[in-house]
N, C-alpha and C positions, 0 to 999 in steps of 0.2 A: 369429398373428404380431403381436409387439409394434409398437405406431405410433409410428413417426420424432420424433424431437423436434425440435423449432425452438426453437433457443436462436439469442438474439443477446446479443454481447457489443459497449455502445456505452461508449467513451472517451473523454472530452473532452479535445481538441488541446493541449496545454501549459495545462493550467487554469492553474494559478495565474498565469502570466504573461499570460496571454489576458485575465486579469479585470480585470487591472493595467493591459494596454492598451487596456481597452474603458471604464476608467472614467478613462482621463489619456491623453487624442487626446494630448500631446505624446509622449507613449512608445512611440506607433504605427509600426511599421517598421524599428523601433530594437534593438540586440542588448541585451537584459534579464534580468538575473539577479532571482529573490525571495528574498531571504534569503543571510547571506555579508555579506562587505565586503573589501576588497582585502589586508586583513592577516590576517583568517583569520574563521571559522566555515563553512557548507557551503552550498551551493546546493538550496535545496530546488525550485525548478524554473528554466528558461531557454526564453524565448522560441527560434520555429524563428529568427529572425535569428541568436541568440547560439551555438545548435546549429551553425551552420554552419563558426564558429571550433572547435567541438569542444568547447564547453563544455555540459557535463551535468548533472544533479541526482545530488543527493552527494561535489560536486566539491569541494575547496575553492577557498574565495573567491580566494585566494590566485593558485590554479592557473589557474580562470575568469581571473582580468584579464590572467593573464600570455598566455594563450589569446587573449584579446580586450581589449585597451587600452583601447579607447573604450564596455567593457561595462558598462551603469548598473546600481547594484543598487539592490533598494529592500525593504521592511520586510514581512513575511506580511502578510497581515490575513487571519486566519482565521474568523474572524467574518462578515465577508465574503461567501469561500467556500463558506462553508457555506451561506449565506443564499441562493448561486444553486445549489449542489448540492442546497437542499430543492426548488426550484421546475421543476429539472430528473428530480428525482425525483418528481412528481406528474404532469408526464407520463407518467412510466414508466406508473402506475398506472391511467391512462387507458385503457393497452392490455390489461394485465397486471397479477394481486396476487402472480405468482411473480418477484419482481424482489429479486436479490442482491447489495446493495452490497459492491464491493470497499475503496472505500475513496470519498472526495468526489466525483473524480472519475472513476470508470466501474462498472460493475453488469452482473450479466446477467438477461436477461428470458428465462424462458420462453416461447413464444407458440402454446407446437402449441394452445393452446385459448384465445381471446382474445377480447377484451371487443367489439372491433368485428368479429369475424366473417370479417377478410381469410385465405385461408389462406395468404399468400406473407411467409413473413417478411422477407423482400426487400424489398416494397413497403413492409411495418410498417417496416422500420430508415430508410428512404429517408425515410418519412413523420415519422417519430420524431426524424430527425437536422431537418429541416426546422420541426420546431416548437419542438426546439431552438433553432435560431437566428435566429427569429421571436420568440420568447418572452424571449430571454436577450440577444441576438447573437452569442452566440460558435459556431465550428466544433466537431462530432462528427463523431468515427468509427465505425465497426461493422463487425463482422463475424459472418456470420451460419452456421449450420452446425449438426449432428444431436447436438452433445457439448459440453459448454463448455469444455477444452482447444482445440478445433479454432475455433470461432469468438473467440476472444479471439485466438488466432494471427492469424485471418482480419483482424482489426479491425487490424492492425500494416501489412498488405499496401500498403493504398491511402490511408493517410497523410499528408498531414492531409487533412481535409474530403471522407473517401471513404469508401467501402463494399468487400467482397469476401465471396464466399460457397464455401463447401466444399464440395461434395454429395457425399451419401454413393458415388456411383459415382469420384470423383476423389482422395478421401482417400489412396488406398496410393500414386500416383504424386504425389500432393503430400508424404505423408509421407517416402519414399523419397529426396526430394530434399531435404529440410528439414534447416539444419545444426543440429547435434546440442545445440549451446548454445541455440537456441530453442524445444527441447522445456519443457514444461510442468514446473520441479520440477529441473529440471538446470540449474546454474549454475555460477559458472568451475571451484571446485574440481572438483567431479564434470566437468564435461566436460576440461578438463586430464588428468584418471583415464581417462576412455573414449577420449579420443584417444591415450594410449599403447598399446591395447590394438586401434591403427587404427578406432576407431568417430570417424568425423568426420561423415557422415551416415545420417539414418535406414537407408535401407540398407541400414550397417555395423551399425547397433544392430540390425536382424533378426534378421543370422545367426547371433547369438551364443541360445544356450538360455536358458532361464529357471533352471535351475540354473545355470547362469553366472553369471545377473546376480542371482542372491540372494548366493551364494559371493562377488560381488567386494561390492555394492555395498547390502548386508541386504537390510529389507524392503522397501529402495526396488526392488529390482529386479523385482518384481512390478510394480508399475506402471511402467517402462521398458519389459519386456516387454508391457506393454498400451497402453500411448496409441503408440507406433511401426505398434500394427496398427488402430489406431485407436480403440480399446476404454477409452471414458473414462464411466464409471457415473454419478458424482458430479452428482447431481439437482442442479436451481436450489434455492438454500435460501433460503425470505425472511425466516428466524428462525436468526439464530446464537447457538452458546453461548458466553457472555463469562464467561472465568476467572480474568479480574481487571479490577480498577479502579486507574488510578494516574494520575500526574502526573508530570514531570522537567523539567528547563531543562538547555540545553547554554548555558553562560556563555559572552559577549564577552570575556573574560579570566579564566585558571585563577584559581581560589580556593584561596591557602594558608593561611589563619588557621582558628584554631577561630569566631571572630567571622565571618567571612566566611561559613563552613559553616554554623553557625546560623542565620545573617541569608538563606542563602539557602537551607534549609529549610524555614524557615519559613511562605517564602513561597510553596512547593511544598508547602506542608503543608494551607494555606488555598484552594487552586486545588482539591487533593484534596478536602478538605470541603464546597466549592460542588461540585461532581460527585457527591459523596455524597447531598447535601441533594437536588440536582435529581432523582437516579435511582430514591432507595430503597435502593440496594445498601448488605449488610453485610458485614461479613467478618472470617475467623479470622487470618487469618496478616496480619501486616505485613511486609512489604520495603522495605530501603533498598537501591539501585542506586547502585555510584558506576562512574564513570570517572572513570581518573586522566590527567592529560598526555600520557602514552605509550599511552592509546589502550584503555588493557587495562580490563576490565568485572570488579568483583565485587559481588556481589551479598551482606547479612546478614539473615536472616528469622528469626521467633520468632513459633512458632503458639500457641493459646488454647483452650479448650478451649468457650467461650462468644464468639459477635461482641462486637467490641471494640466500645465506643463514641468518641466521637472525641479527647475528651483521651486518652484511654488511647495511642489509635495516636501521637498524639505524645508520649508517654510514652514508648513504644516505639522511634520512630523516635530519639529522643535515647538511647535505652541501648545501639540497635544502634551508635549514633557514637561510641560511648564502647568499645565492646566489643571494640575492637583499636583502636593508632595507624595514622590516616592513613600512608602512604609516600610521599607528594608529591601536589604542585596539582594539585587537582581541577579537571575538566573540563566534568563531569556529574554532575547528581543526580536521584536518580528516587524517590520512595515509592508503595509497589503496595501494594492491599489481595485477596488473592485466600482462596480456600473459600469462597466467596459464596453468597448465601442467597437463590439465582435458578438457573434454568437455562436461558433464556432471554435475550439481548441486549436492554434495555429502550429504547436508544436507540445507535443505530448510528452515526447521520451526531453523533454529541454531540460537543460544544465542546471543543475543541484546541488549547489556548494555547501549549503546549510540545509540539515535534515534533525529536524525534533524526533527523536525514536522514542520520548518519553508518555508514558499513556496519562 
């Protein structure tokens, strides 16, 4: 019989606003948006004060103040973040080398086999969130359980500054009750789709067959039909594969000139090559990313047959600009470099000057 795994999935409380209030006491207590401003761009995180107006990450700025009047906003510093997501990440490592960054802030640990010898992963998350905030000050969450769908569910439970665990004897009556938008991998569209067809909770997604839900819903319905009965495979991984390298900037205000385009290329061109320089990575294929005003995403690429080197990629990224007229003010720009000559993630938690929060 195969042995149980202990996964915990820990989350740090509203990080980015959390780091915000722990390094400016005047911001302590107060409804905080990071990133945004009252006439537009998006909320990349909101203190639980400013949550309690209804204000979210991905929101617009807009939206947020109109939510909350008296909501401060104030500027990323990813730099920052990242600085206390490396030092909360060498805790991880303290317990565990199988630790899988989701993103700054949260990861999952495996622990069925651990560096200090505890076998309760209960007591590790409790221990873990606690050096957390000895170490850093800010609040974690976790959640601890035999799958990493089920304990990142679990780490949402007891929010903020809590813990919860799933054990494999409680899984089908937690799952059973679980609404069907909080499954792992299903999001509004798709559950919009499953709620027409009455699947509003686990439950309702049982009683439909697996031929059912490949027919409605492809290959996703293989896994519907498996994490609902609890059945989630997907080991901790503490090496992912990275399929591309890029950069982008979401402007403070749309960009209509060809001068404007260039001047702010370019400077998404030079963020790319400090990335480059620091990683190692190379790559075949160049992409320019735009958005335009209304929201809408196209993408122009031109692969090589040889990694490019760096003037070339902006060689490239100017032909793809030229390679049809613009349609109206850009919003966004992004240049990716992906066929890369790794297969391996060389650096996970790497530096993030530009972050798209828009869905």
């Amino acid at each position: 019989m195969d042995k149980i795994r202990k996964i915990i999935h820990v989350d740090m409380d509203a990080f980015y606003a959390s780091v915000e209030q722990l390094d400016h006491p005047e911001l302590r207590g107060k409804p905080l948006a990071v990133g945004g401003n009252r006439e537009r761009g998006v909320v990349a995180a909101a203190s639980y004060e400013a949550r309690k107006y209804g204000v979210r990450s991905a929101m617009s700025g807009k939206m947020a103040a109109l939510k909350c009047p008296q909501l401060i906003f104030v500027k990323p510093r990813f730099d920052r973040y990242k600085e206390i997501s490396n030092q909360i990440r060498e805790i991880f490592y303290e317990y565990t080398d199988l630790v899988e960054p989701l993103s700054l802030d949260e990861a999952f640990l495996d622990v069925t086999e651990n560096k200090v010898g505890n076998p309760s992963a209960t007591l590790l998350a409790k221990e873990i969130r606690a050096k957390i905030k000895i170490q850093t000050g800010l609040n974690a969450s976790a959640g601890i359980s035999y799958n990493k769908f089920l304990a990142k569910t679990a780490s949402d439970i007891n929010k903020p500054n809590g813990q919860a665990v799933i054990l494999p004897e409680e899984a089908e009556d937690f799952l059973n009750k679980l609404p069907i938008e909080r499954f792992f991998g299903i999001g509004k569209v798709t559950a919009k789709k499953m709620k027409q067809f009455g699947i509003h909770q686990g439950k309702d997604l049982k009683e439909y067959s697996l031929q059912f839900l490949t027919k409605k819903f492809g290959k996703s319905g293989l896994h519907f039909y498996n994490i609902v009965r609890g059945i989630h495979l997907s080991e901790v991984q503490p090496n992912r594969t990275r399929k591309s390298l890029s950069a982008e900037n979401t402007f403070d205000k749309d960009l209509a000139t060809l001068m404007e385009w260039e001047k702010a290329l370019q400077e998404i061109y030079q963020e790319l090559c400090r990335r480059i320089d620091r990683t190692g990575i190379k790559g075949r294929t160049v992409t320019l990313k735009i958005k335009y005003k209304d929201f809408s995403i196209h993408t122009r690429s031109k692969s090589f047959e040889q990694y490019v080197d760096l003037p070339k990629i902006w060689e490239t990224v100017q032909e793809l600009l030229d390679q049809e007229a613009l349609t109206q003010p850009v919003r966004l720009f992004g240049i990716g470099l992906s066929n890369l000559n790794l297969t391996e993630e060389k650096d996970y938690f790497g530096k993030q000057l530009w972050l798209d929060f828009e869905e």
